[in-house]
SEKE-646584 format. One line per 10 residues: number of its first residue (from 1); their letters; for each residue x, y, z of C-alpha. Coordinates in nm, 4 decimals. Layout:
! SEKE-646584
NUM	A	X Y Z  ...
***
This chain:
! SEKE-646584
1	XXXXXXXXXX	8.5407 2.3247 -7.5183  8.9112 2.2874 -7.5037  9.1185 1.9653 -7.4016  9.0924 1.9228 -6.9785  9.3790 1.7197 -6.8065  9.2534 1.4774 -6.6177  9.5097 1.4356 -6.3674  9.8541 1.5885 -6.3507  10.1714 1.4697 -6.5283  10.5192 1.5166 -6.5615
11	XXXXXXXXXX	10.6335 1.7540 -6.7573  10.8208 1.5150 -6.9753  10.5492 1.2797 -6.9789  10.3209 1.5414 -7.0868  10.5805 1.6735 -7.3267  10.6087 1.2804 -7.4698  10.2350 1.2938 -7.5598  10.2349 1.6301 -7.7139  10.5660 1.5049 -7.9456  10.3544 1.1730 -8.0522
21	XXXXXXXXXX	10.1032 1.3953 -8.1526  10.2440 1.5537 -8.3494  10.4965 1.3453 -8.5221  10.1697 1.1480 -8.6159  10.0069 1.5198 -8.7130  10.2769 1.5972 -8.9099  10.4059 1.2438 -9.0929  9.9977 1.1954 -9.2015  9.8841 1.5578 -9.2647  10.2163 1.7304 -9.3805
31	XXXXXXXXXX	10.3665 1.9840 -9.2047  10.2030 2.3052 -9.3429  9.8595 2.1027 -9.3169  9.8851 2.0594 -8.9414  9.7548 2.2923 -8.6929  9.8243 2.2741 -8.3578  9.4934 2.2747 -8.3290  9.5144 1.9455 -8.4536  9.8264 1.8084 -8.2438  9.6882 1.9673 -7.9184
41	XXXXXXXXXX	9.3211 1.7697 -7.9613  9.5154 1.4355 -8.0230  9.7541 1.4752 -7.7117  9.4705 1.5769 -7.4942  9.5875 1.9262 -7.3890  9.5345 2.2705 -7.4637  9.6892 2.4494 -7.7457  9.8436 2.7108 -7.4964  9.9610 2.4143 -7.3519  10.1446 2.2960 -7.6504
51	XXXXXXXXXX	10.3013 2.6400 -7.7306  10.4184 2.7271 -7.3371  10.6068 2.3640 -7.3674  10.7209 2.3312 -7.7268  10.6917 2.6684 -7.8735  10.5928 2.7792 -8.2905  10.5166 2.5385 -8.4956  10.8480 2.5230 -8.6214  11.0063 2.4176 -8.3331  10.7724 2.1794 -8.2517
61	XXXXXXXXXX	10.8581 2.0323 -8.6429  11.2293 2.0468 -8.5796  11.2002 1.9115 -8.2265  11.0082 1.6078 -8.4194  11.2903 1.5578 -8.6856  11.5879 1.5726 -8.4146  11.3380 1.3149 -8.1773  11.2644 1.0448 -8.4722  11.6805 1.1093 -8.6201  11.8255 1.0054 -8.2741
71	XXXXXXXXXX	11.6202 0.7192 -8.2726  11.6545 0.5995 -8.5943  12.0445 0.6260 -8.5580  12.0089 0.4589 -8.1958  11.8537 0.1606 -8.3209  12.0670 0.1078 -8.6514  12.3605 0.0860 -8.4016  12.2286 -0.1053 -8.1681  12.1060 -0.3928 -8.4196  12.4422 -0.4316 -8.5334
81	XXXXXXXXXX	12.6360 -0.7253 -8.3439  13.0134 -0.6071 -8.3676  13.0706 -0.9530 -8.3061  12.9151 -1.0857 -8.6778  13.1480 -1.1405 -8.9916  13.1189 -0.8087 -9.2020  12.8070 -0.9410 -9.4347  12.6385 -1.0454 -9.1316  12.7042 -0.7031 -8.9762  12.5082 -0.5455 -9.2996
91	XXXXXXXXXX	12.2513 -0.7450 -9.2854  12.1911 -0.6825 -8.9020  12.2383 -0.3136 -8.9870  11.9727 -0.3363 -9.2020  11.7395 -0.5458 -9.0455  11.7365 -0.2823 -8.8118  11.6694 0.0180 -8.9861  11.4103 -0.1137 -9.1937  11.2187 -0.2544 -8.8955  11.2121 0.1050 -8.7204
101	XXXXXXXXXX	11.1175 0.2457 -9.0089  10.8165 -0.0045 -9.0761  10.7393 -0.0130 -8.7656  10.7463 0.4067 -8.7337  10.6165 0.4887 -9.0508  10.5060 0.8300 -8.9356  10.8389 0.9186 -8.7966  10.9804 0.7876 -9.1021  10.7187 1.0315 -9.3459  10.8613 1.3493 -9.1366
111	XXXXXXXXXX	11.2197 1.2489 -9.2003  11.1798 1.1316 -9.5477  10.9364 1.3351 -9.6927  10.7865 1.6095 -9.4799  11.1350 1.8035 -9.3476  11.2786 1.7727 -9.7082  11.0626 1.8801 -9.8899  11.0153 2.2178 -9.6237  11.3975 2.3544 -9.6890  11.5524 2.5186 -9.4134
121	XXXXXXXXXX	11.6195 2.4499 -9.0796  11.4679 2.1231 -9.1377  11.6954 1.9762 -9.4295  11.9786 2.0682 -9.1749  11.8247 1.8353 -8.9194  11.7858 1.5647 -9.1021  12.1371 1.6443 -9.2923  12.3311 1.5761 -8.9313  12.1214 1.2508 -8.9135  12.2105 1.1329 -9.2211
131	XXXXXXXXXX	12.5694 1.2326 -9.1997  12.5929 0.9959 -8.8915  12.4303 0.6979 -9.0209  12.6678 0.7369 -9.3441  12.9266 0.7762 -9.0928  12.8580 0.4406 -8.8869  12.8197 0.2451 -9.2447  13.1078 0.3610 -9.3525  13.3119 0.2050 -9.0793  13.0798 -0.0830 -9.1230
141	XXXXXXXXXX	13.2098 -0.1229 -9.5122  13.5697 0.0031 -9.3990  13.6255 -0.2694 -9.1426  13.4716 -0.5289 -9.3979  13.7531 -0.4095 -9.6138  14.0486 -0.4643 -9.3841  13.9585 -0.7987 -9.2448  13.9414 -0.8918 -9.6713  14.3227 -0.7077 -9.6797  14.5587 -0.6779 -9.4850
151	XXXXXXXXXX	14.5963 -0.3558 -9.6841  14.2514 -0.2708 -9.7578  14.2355 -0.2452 -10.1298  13.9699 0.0188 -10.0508  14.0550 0.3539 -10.0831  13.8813 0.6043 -9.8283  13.7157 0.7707 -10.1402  13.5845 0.4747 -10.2402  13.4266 0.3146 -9.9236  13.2908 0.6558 -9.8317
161	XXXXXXXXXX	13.1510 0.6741 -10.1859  12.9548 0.3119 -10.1509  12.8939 0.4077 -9.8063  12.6986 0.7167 -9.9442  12.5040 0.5019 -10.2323  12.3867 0.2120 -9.9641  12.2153 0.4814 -9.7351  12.0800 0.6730 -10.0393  11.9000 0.2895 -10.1671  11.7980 0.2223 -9.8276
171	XXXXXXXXXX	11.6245 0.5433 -9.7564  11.4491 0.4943 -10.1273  11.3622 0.1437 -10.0612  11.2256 0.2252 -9.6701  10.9490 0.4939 -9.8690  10.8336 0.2432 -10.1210  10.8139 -0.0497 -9.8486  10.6304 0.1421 -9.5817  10.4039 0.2618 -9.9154  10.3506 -0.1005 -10.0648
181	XXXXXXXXXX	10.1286 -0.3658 -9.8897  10.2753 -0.7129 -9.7848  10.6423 -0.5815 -9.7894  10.7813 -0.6878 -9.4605  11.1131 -0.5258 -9.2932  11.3560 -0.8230 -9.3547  11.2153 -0.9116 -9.7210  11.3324 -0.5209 -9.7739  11.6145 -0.5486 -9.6005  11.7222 -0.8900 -9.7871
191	XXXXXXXXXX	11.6208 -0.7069 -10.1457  11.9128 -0.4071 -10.0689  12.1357 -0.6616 -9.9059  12.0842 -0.8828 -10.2132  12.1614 -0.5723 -10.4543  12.4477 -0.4299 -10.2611  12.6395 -0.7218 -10.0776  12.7463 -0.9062 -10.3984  12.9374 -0.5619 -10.5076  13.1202 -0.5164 -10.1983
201	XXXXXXXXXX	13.2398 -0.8511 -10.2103  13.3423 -0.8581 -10.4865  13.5405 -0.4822 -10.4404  13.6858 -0.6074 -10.1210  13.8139 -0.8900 -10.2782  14.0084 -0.6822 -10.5331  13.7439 -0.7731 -10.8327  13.5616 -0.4742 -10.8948  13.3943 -0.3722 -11.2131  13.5502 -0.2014 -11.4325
211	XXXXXXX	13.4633 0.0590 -11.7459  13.5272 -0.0408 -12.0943  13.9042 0.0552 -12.1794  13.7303 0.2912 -12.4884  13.4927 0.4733 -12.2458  13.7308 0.7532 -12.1924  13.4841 1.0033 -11.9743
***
């Protein structure tokens, strides 16, 4: 017998269950190994049900990946106290993102995993998310960078470049901590703020690295 509401709900109350569902559905199961067979028995409804509110099963997928992007974004910025020195911004930056992502691992498998690895529209999705979180950490390293100069030593190229490097470890690092037992949000969040911090310090203090003066690539 199929799913039987047992009272009536809002529509976006309803529509909230049916998105859990399948965010779950789809971050456990993969998307091309989910039915909505599957995501309408788990939010209690009936499959018509799912497909009058949410349509194919591709829109339901990229519905998931914009839901779990906006959030992710909207907590990163809202751990971050504007009001820290720059290091201490980072670090609360961090803190943040890896505790949504432990704490939503299944939002975190669809973003990471499932709507990559499915090309298009999905990439695009979770390209517009990314593209904003590089954004935000970019002003994060940029402002670091001006309170160290005066005239930020920094060139645009370059902060956008580390800005671009610190996502790419994080999202890495967020897989293998959500995959590895005992690894808690803030001991992954110290490990990339360990591995990154000491370089931008030292690059917006004018000391970075350099190549050897023979390596002429």
């Amino acid at each position: 017998m199929g799913a039987v509401k047992s009272k009536r709900m809002p529509r976006a109350v309803r529509e909230r269950q049916m998105m859990d569902a399948a965010v779950q559905t789809f971050g456990q199961r993969g998307y091309r190994a989910a039915s909505m067979d599957e995501i309408a028995e788990l939010a209690g409804v009936s499959k018509p049900l799912v497909y009058l509110y949410l349509h194919s099963k591709e829109d339901l997928f990229s519905a998931c990946i914009r839901r779990e992007a906006e959030a992710l974004v909207a907590a990163v910025r809202a751990g971050v106290d504007p009001e820290l020195p720059p290091d201490g911004q980072l670090w609360s930056g961090l803190r943040a993102f890896f505790t949504h992502t432990a704490e939503n691992p299944d939002g975190w498998a669809v973003l990471h995993r499932q709507a990559r690895s499915h090309g298009e529209p999905f990439i695009s999705e979770v390209v517009v998310m990314r593209d904003e979180i590089v954004a935000f950490v970019t002003g994060l390293i940029g402002a670091a960078a001006r309170e160290a100069h005066r005239d930020p030593a920094l060139a645009d190229r370059d902060v956008a470049g580390l800005a671009q490097a610190l996502v790419g470890a994080a999202e890495s690092l967020a897989g293998w901590a959500n995959d590895t037992p005992g690894v808690s949000a803030k001991e992954a969040a110290a490990t990339l703020m360990n591995f990154a911090w000491a370089g931008l310090e030292n690059l917006m203090h004018a000391r970075p690295w350099q190549p050897p003066v023979d390596d002429a690539s």
